[in-house]
N, CA, C and O atoms as a GROMACS GRO file, in nm:
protein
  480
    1UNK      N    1  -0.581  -0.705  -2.539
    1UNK     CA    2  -0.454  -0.732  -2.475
    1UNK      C    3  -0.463  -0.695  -2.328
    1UNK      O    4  -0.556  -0.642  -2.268
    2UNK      N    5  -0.356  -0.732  -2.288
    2UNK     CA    6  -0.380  -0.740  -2.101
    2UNK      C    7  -0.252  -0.709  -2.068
    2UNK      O    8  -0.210  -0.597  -2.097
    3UNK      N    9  -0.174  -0.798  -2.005
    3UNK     CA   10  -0.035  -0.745  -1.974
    3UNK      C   11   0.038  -0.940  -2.057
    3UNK      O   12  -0.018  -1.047  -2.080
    4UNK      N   13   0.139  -0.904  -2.068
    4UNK     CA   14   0.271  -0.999  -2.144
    4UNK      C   15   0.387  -0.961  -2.098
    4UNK      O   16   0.437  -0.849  -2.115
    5UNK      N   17   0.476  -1.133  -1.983
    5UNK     CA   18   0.587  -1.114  -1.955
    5UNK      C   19   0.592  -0.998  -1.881
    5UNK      O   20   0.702  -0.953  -1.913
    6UNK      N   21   0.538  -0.916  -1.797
    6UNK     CA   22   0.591  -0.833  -1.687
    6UNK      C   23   0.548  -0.675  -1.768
    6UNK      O   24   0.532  -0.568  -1.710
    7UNK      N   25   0.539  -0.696  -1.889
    7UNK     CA   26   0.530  -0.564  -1.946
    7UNK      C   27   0.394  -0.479  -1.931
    7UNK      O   28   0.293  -0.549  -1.917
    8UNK      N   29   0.374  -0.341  -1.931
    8UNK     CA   30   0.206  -0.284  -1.896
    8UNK      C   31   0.224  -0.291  -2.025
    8UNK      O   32   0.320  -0.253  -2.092
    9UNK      N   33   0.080  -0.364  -2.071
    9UNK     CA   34   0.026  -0.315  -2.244
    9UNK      C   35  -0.076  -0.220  -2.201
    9UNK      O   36  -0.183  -0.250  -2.148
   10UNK      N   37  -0.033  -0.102  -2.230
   10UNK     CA   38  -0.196   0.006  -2.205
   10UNK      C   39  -0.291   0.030  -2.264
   10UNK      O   40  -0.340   0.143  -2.276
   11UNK      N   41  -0.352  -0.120  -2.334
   11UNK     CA   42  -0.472  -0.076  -2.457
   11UNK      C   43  -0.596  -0.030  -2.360
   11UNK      O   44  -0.665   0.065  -2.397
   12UNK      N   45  -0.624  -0.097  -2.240
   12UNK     CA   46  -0.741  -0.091  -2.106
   12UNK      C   47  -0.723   0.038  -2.104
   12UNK      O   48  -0.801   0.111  -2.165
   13UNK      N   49  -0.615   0.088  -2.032
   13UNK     CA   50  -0.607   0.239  -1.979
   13UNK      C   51  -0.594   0.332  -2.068
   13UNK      O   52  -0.636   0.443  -2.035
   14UNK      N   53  -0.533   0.317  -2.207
   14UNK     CA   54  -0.538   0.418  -2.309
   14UNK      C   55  -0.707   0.450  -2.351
   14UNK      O   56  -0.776   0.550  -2.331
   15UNK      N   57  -0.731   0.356  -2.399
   15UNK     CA   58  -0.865   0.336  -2.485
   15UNK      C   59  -1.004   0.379  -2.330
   15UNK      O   60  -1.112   0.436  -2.349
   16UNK      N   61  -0.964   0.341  -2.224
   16UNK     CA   62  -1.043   0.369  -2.117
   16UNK      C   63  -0.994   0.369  -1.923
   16UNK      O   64  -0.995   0.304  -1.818
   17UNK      N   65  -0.947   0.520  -1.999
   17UNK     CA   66  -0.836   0.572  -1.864
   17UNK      C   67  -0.889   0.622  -1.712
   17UNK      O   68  -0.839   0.656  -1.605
   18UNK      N   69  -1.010   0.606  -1.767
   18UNK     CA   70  -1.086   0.687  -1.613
   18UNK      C   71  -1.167   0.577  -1.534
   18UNK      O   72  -1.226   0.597  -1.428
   19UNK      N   73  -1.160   0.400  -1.638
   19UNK     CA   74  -1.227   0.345  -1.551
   19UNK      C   75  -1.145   0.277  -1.435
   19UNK      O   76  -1.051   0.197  -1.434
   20UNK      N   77  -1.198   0.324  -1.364
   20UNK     CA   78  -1.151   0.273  -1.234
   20UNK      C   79  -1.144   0.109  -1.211
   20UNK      O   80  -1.031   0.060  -1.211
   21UNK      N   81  -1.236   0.037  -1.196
   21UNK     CA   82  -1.216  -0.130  -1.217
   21UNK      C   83  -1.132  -0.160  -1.256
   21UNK      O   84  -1.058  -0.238  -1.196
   22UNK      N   85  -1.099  -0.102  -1.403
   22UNK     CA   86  -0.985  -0.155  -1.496
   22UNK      C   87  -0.869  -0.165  -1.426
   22UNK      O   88  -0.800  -0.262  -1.396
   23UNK      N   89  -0.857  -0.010  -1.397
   23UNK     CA   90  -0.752   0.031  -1.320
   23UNK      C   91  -0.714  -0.050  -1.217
   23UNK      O   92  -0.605  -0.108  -1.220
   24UNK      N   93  -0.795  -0.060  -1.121
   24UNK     CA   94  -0.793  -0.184  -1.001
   24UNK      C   95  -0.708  -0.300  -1.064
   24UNK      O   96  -0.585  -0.305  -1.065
   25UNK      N   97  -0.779  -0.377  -1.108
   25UNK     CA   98  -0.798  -0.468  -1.195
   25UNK      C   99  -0.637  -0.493  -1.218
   25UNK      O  100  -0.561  -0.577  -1.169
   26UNK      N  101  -0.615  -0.383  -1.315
   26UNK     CA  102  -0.450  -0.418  -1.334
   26UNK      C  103  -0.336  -0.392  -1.260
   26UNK      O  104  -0.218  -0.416  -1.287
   27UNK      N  105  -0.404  -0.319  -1.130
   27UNK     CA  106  -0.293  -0.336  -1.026
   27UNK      C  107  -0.295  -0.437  -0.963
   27UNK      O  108  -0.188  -0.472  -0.912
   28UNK      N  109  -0.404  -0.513  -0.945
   28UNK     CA  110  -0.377  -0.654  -0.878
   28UNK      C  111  -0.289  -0.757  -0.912
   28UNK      O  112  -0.216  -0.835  -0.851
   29UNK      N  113  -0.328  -0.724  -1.072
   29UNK     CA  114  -0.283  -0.837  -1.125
   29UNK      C  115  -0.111  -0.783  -1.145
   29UNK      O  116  -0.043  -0.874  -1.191
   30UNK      N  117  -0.040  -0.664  -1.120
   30UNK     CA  118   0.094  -0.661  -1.140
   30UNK      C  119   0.109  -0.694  -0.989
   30UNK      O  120   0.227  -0.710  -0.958
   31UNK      N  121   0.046  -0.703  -0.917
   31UNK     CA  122   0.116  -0.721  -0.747
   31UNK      C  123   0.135  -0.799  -0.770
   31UNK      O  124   0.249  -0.833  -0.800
   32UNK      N  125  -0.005  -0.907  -0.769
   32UNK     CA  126  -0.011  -1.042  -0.737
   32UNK      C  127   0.029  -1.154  -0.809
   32UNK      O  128   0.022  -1.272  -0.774
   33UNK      N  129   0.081  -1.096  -0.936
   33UNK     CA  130   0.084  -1.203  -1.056
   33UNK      C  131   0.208  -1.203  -1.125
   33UNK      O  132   0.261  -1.301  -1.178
   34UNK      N  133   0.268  -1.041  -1.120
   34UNK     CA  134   0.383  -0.982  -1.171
   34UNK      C  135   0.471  -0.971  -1.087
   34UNK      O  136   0.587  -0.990  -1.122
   35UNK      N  137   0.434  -0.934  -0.934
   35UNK     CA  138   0.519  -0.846  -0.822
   35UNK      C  139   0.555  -0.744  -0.877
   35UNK      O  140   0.658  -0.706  -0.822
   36UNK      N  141   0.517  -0.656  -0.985
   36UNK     CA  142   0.557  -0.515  -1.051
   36UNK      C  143   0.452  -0.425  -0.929
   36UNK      O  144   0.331  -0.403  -0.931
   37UNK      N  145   0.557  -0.388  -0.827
   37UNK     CA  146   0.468  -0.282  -0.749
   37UNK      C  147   0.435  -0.115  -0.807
   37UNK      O  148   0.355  -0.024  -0.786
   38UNK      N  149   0.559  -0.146  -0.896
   38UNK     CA  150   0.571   0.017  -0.932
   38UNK      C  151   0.398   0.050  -1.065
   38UNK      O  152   0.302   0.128  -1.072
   39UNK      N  153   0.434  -0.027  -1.113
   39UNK     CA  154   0.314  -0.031  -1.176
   39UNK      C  155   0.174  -0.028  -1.145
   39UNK      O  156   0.091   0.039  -1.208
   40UNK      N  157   0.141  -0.120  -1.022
   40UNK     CA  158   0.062  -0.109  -0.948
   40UNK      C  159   0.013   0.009  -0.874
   40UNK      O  160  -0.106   0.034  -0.861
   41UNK      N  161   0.106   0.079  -0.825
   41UNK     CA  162   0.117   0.197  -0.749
   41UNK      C  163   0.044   0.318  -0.819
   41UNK      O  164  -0.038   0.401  -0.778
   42UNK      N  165   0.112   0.293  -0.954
   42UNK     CA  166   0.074   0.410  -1.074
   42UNK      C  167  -0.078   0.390  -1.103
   42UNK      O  168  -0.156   0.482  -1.129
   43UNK      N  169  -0.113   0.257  -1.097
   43UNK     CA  170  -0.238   0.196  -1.161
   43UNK      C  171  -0.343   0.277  -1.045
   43UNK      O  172  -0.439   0.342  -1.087
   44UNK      N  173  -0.317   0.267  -0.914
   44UNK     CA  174  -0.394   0.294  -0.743
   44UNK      C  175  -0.398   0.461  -0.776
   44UNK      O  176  -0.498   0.533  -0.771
   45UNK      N  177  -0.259   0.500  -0.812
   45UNK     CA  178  -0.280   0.716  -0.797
   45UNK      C  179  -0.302   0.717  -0.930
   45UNK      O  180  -0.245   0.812  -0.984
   46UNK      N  181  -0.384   0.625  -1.025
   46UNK     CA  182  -0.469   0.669  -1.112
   46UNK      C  183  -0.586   0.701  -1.085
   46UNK      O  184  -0.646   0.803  -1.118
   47UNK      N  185  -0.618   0.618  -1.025
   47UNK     CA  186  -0.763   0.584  -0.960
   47UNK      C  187  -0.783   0.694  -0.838
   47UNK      O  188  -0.897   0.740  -0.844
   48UNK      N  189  -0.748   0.719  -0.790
   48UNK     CA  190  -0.725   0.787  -0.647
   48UNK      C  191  -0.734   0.958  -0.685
   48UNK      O  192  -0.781   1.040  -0.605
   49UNK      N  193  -0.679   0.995  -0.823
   49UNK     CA  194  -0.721   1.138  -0.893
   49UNK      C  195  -0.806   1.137  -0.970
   49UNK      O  196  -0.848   1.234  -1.033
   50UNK      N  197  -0.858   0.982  -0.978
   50UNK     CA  198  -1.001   1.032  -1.010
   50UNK      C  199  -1.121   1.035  -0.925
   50UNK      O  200  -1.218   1.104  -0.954
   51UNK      N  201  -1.112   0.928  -0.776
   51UNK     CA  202  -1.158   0.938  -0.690
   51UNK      C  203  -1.022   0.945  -0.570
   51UNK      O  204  -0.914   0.886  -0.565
   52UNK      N  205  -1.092   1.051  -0.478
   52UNK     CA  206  -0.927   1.074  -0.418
   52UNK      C  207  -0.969   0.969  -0.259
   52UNK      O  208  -0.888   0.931  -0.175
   53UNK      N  209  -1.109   0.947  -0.262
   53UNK     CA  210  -1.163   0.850  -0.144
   53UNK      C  211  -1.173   0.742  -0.191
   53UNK      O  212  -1.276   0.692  -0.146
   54UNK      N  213  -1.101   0.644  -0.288
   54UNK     CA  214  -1.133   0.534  -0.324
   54UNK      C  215  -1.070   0.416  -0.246
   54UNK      O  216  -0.951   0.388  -0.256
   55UNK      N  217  -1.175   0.336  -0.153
   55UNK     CA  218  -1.145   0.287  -0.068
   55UNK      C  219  -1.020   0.158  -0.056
   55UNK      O  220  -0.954   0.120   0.041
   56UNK      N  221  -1.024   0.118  -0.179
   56UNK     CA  222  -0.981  -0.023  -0.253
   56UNK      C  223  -0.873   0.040  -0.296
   56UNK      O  224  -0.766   0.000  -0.249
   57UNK      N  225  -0.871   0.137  -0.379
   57UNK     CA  226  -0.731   0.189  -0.386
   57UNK      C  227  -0.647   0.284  -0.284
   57UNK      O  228  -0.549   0.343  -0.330
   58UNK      N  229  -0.673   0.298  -0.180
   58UNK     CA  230  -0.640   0.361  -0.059
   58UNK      C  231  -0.590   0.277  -0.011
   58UNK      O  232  -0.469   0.296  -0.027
   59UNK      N  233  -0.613   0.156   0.062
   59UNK     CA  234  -0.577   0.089   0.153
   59UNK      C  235  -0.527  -0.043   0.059
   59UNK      O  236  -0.512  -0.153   0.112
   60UNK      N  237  -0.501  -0.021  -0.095
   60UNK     CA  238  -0.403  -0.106  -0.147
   60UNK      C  239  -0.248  -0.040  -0.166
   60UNK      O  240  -0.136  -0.084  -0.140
   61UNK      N  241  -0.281   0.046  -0.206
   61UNK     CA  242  -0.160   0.200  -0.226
   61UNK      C  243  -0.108   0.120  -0.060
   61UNK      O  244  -0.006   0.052  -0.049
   62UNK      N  245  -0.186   0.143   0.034
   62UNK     CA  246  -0.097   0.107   0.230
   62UNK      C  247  -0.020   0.002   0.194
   62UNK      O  248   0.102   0.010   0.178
   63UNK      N  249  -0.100  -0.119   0.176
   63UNK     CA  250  -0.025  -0.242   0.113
   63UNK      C  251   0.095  -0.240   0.041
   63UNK      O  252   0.180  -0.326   0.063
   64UNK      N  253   0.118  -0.126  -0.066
   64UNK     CA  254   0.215  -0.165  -0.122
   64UNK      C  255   0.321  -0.098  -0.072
   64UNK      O  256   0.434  -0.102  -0.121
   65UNK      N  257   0.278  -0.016   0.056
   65UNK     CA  258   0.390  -0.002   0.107
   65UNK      C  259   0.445  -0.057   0.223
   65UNK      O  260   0.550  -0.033   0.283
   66UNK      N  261   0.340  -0.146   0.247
   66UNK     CA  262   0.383  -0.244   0.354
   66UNK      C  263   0.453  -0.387   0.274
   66UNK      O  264   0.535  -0.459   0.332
   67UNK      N  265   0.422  -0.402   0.181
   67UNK     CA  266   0.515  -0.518   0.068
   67UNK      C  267   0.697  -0.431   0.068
   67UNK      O  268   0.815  -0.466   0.071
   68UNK      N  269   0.654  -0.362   0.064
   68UNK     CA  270   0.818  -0.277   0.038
   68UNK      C  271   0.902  -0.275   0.169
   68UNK      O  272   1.020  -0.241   0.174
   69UNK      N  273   0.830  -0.315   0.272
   69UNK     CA  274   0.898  -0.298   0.404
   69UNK      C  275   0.925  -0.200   0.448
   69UNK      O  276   1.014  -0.190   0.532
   70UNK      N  277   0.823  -0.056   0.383
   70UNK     CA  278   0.830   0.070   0.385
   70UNK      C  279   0.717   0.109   0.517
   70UNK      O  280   0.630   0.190   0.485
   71UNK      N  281   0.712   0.058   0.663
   71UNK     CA  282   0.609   0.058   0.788
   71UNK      C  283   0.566   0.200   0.831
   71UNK      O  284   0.459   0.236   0.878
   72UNK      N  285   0.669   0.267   0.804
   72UNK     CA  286   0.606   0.413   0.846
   72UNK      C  287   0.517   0.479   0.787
   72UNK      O  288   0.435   0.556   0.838
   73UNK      N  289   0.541   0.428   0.599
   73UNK     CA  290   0.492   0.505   0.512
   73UNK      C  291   0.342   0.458   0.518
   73UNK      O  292   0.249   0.533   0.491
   74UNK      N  293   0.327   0.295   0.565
   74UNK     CA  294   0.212   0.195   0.557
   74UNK      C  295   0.126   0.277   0.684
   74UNK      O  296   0.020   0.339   0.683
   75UNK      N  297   0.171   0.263   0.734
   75UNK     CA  298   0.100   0.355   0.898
   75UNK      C  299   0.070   0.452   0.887
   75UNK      O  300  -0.014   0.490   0.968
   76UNK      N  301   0.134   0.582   0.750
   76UNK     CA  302   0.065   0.677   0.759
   76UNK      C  303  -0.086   0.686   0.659
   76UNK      O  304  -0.201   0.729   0.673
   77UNK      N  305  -0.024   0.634   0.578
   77UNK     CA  306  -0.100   0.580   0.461
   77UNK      C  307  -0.234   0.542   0.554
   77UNK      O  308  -0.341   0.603   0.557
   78UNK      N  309  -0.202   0.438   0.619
   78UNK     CA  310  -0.337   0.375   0.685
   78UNK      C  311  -0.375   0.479   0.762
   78UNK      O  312  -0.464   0.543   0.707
   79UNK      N  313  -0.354   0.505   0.830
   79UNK     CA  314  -0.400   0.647   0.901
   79UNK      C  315  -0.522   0.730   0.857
   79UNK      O  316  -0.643   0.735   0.876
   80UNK      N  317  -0.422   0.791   0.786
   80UNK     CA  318  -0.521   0.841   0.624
   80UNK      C  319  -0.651   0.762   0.590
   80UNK      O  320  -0.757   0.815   0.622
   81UNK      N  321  -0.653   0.647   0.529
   81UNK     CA  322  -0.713   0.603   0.504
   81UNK      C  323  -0.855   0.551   0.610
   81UNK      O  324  -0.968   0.526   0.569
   82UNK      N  325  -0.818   0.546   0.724
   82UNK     CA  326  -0.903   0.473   0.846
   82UNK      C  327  -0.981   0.649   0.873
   82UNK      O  328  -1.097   0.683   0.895
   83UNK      N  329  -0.870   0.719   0.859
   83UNK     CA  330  -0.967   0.857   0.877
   83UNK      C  331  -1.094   0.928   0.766
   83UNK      O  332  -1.178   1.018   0.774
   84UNK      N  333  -1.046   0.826   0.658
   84UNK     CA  334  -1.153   0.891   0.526
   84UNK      C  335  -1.280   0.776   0.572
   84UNK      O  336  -1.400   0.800   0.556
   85UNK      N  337  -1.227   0.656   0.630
   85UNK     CA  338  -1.330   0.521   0.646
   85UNK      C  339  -1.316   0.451   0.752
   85UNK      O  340  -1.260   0.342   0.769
   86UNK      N  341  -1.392   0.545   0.852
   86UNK     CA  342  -1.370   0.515   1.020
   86UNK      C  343  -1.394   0.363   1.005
   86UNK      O  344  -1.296   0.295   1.038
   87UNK      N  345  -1.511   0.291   0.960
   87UNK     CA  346  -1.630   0.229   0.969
   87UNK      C  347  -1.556   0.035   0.923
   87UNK      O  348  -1.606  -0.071   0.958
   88UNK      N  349  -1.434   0.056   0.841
   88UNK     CA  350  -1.399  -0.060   0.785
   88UNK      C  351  -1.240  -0.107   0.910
   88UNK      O  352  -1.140  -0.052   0.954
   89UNK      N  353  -1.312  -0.244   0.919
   89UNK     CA  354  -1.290  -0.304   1.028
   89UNK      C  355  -1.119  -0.330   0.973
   89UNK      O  356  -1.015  -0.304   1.035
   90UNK      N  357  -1.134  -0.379   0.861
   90UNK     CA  358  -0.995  -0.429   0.809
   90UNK      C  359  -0.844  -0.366   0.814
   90UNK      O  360  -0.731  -0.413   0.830
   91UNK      N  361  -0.908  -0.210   0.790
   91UNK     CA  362  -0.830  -0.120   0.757
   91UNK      C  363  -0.774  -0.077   0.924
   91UNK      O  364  -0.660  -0.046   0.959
   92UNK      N  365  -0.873  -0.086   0.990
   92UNK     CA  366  -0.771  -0.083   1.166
   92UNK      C  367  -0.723  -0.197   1.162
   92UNK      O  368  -0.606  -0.187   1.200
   93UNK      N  369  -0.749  -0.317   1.133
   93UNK     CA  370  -0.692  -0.445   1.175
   93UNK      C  371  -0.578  -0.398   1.135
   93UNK      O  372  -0.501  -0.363   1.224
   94UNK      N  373  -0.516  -0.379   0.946
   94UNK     CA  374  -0.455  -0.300   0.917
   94UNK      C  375  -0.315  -0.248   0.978
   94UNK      O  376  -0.199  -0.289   0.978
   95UNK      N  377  -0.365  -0.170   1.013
   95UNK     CA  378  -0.327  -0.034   1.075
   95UNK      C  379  -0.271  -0.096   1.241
   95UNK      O  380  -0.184  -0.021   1.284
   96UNK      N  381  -0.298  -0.197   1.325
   96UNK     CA  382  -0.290  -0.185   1.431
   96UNK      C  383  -0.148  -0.344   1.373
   96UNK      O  384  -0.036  -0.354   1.424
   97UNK      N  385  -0.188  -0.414   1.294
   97UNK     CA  386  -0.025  -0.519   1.256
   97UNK      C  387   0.081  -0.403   1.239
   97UNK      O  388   0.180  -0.412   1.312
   98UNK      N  389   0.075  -0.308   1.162
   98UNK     CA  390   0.194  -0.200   1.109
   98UNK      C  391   0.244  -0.166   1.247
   98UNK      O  392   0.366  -0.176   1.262
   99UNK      N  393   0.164  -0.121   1.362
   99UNK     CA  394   0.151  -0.053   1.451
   99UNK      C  395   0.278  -0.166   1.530
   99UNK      O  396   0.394  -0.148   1.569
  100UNK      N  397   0.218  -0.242   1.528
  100UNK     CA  398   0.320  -0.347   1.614
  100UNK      C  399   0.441  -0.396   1.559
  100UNK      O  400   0.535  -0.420   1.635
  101UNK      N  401   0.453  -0.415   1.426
  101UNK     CA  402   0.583  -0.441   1.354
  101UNK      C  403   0.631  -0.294   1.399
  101UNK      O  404   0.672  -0.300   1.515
  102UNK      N  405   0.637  -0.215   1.368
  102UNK     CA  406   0.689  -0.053   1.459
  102UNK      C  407   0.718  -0.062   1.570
  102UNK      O  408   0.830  -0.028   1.608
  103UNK      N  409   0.635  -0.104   1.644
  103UNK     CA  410   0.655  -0.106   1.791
  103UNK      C  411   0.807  -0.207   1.786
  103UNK      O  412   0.908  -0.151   1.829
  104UNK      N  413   0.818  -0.335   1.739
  104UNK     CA  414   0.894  -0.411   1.756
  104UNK      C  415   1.024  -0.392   1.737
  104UNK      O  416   1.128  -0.408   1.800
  105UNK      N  417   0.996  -0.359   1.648
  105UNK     CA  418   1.128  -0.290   1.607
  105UNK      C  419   1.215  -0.187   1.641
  105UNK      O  420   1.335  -0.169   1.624
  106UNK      N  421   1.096  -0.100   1.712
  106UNK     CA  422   1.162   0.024   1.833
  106UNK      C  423   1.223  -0.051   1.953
  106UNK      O  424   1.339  -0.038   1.994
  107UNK      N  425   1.120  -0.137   2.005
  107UNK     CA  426   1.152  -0.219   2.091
  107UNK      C  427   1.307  -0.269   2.118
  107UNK      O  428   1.374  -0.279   2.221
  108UNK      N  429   1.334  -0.299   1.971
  108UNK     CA  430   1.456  -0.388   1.942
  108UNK      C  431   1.610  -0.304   1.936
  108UNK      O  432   1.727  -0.324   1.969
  109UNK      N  433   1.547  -0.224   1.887
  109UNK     CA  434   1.650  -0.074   1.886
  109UNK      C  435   1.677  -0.041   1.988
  109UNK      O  436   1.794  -0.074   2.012
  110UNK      N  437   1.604   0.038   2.115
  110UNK     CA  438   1.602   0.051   2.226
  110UNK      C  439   1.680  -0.058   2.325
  110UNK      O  440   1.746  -0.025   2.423
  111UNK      N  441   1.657  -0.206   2.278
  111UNK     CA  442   1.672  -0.268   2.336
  111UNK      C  443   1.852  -0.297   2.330
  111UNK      O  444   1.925  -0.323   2.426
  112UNK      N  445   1.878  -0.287   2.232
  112UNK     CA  446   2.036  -0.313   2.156
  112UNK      C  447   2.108  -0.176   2.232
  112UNK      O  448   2.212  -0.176   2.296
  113UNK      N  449   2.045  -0.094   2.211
  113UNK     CA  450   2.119   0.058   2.274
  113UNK      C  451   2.108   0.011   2.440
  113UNK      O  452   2.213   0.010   2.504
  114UNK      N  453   2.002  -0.022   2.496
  114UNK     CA  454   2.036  -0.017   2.646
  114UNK      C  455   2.150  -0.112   2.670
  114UNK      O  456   2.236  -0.101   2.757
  115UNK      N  457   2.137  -0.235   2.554
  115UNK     CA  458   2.243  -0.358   2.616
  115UNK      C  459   2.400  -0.297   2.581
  115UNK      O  460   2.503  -0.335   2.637
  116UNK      N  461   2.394  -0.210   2.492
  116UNK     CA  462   2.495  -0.154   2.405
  116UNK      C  463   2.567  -0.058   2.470
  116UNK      O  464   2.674  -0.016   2.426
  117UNK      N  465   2.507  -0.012   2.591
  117UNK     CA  466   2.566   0.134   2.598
  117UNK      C  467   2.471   0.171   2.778
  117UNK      O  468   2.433   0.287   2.794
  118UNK      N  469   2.452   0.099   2.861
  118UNK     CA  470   2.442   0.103   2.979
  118UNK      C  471   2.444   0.259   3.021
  118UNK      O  472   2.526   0.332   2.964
  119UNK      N  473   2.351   0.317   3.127
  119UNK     CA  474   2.330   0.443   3.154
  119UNK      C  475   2.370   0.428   3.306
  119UNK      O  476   2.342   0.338   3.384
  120UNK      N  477   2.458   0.567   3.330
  120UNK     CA  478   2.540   0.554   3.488
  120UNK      C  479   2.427   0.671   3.545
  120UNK      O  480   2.431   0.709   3.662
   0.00000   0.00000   0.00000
């Protein structure tokens, strides 16, 4: 069994809880197939206490908090992550979109307050 209708069937993770692939494996498939992030999430800080540097689940965990429209949390997350794995190009690419959706949005704030409220 695998997953049915949105539901986690945990025969993979019961019967074999420490493999990591699996684990992967079925968080993709609730992002990408389900949109069940919560599940996904659980599936990544499975993986992640069993390897706490796991690269794939590090910088998917960022993802799902950049799906949530959660940017700060994605930026720190990436952070984190670019600091365990200077070396992966993606993970700054990453890290530098979050950076600018942030920026923009400060931008925009700032920008509404100066038009909003003029300084004498």
């Amino acid at each position: 069994m695998l997953i049915c209708n949105g539901l986690e069937i945990s025969y993979w993770t019961t019967h074999h809880p420490g493999h990591i692939n699996g684990l992967i494996l079925l968080a993709d498939i609730n992002v990408n197939h389900l949109k069940n992030l919560d599940v996904a999430e659980e599936c990544y800080r499975k993986v992640l206490k069993i390897d706490p540097v796991n690269q794939k689940a590090l910088h998917n965990l960022c993802v799902l908090h950049f799906e949530r429209q959660d940017f700060a949390m994605a930026e720190r997350c990436l952070t984190h992550t670019l600091s365990l794995h200077p070396t992966v190009p993606y993970i700054r690419q990453h890290l530098q979109v979050v950076r600018n959706i942030l920026k923009q949005d400060s931008d925009s704030v700032f920008g509404h307050m100066a038009a909003s409220h003029p300084v004498s």
